[in-house]
C-alpha positions in Angstrom: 121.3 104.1 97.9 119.7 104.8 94.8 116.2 104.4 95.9 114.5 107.6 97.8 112.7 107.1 101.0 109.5 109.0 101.5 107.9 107.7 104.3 108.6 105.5 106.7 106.6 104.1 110.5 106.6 100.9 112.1 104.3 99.2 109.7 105.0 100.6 106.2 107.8 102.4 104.0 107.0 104.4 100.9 109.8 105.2 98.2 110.6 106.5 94.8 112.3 104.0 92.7 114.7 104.7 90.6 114.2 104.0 86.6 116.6 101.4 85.9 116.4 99.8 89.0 114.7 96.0 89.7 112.2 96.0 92.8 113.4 92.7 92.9 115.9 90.8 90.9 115.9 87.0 90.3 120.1 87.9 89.3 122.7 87.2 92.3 124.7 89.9 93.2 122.2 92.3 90.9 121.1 95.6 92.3 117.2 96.3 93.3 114.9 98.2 95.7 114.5 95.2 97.7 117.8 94.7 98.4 119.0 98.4 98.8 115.7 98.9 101.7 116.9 95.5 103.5 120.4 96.6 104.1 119.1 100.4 104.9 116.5 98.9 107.7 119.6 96.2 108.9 121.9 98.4 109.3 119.2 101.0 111.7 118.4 97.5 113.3 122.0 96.8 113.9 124.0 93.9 114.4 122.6 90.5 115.1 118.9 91.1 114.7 118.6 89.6 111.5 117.7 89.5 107.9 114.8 92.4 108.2 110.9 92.0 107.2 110.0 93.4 103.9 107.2 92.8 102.0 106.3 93.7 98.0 103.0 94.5 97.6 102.9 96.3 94.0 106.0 96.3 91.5 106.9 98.6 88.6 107.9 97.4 85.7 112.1 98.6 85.9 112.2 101.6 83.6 109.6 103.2 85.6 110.1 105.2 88.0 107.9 106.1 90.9 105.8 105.8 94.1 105.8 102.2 95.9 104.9 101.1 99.3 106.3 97.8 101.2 105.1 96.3 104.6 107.6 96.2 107.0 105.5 93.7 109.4 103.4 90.4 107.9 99.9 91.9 109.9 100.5 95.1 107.8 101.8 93.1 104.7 98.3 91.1 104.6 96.1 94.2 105.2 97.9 96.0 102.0 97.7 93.1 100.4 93.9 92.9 100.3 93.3 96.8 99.5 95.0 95.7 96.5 93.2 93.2 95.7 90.2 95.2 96.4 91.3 98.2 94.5 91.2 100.1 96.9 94.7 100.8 97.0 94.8 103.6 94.3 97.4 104.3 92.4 98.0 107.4 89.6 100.3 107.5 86.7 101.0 110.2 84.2 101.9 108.1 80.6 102.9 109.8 77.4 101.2 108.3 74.7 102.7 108.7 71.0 99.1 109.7 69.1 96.1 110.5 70.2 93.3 108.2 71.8 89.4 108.2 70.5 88.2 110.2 73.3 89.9 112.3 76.2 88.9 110.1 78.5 87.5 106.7 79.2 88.2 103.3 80.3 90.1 100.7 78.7 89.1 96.9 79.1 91.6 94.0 77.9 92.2 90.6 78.5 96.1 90.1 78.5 98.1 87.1 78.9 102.1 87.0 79.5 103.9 85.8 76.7 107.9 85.7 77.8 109.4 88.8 78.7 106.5 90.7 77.1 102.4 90.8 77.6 99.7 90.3 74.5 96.7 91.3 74.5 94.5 88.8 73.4 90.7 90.3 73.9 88.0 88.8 72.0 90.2 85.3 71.7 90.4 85.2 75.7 88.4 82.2 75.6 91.5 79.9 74.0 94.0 81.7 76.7 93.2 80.1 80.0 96.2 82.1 81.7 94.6 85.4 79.7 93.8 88.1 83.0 91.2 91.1 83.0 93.1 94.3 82.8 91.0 97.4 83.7 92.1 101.1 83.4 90.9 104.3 83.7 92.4 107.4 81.8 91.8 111.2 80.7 93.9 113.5 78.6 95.5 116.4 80.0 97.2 117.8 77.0 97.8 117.1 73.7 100.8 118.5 71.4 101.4 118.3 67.9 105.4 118.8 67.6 107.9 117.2 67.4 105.0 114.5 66.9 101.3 114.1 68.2 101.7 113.5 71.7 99.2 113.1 74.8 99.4 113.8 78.4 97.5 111.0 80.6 96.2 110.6 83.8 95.9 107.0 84.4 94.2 104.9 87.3 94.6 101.3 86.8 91.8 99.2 88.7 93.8 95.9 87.9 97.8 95.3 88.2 98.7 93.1 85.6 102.1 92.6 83.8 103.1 95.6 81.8 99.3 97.0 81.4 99.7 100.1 80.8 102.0 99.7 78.3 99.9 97.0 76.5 96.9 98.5 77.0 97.6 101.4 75.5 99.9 99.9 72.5 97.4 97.5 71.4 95.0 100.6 70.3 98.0 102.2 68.5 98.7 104.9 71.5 102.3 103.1 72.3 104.0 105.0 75.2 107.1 107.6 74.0 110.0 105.6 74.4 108.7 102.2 75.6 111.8 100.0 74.5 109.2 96.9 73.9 106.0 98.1 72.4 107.0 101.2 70.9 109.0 100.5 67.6 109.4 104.1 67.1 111.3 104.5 70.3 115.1 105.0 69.9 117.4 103.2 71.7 118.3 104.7 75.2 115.0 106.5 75.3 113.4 106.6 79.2 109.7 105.4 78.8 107.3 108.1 79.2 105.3 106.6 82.0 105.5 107.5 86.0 104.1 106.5 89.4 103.1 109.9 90.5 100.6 109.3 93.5 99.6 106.1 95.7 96.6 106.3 98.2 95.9 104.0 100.7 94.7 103.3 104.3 97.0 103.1 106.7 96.9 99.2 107.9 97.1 100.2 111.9 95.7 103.6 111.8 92.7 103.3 109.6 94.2 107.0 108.5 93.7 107.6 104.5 97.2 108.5 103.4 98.4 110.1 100.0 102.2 110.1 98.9 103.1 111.8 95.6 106.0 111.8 93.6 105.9 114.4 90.4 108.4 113.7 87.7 111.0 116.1 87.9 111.3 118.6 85.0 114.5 117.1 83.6 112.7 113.9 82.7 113.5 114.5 78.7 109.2 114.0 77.8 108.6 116.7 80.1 109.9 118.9 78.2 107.2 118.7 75.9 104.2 119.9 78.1 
């Protein structure tokens, strides 16, 4: 199994995808997360209990890799559900961006709207895009680096999950990500996109407790190299 199991109870199970890997995969016979957790949790049910509960709540886009929690009951699926809605489920990426942003930190506002495979931001026209969804963010710089290029370290909260945000957000004000394949056309082919789930807060939906799970990218991811 490909995907890395970090924390699991009765009520919720917290993993590190895999880049590469689909949470979920429309394609039959395709590999994902939600298909490599369902046969891990059948086979510790064993036989004859059925096709296991599982619930998405949040998704990464599949070259990222990073922090995700599921709902392993509907009660608890529902609860996590609503912190995200909420935004009060928080969730902490570190993004490379190619350039350097106006100000160290700040927060980045944007109505997007999904176009195919890819998302467009279409602020200030929102009004013609009835589809067109509020995309909030909130980022500072941790580093900067001039060679091999200008580069940026971010910390980014998003306080919206909408398709491919990040990546937009931060594209559409000429800050692509280091090698995102689809907003980037500086990135080379075969390049993993500089952008990672490190750290995911939330209540626990039985226990009330306030849990953290963090997931650092490891020092062989090739853009780490840099800072």
């Amino acid at each position: 199994m490909r995907t890395e199991i970090l924390y699991e109870d009765n009520s919720i199970l917290v993993i590190r995808k895999p880049a590469g890997l689909a949470v979920q995969s429309a394609r039959i016979g395709q590999a994902d997360v939600v298909s490599e957790l369902k046969s891990y949790l059948a086979k510790q049910a064993g036989a004859g209990q059925g096709e296991p509960y599982l619930a998405v709540i949040h998704r990464l886009d599949q070259p990222v890799e990073g922090v995700l929690v599921f709902a392993k009951e509907k009660k608890s699926a529902a609860v996590l559900t609503k912190q995200l809605s909420a935004g009060t489920l928080n969730k902490q990426y570190y993004a490379v961006l190619c350039g350097y942003p106006d100000a160290s930190e700040g927060e980045l506002v944007d109505y997007l709207r999904k176009e195919g495979s890819v998302a467009v931001a279409v602020t200030g026209r929102e009004m013609n895009f009835p589809d067109a969804k509020i995309a909030k963010l909130h980022y500072s710089i941790l580093e900067k680096i001039n060679q091999p290029m200008p580069l940026a370290l971010a910390d980014v909260c998003i306080e919206t999950g909408r398709f491919h945000q990040i990546r937009v957000q931060f594209a559409s004000r000429r800050t692509p990500l280091w090698g995102d394949q689809r907003y980037n056309p500086q990135a080379r082919p075969g390049q993993q996109i500089a952008l990672w789930a490190v750290s995911l807060t939330l209540r626990h939906p039985v226990t009330q407790e306030t849990m953290t799970f963090t997931c650092p990218p490891p020092d062989n991811v090739p853009w780490n190299l840099f800072f």
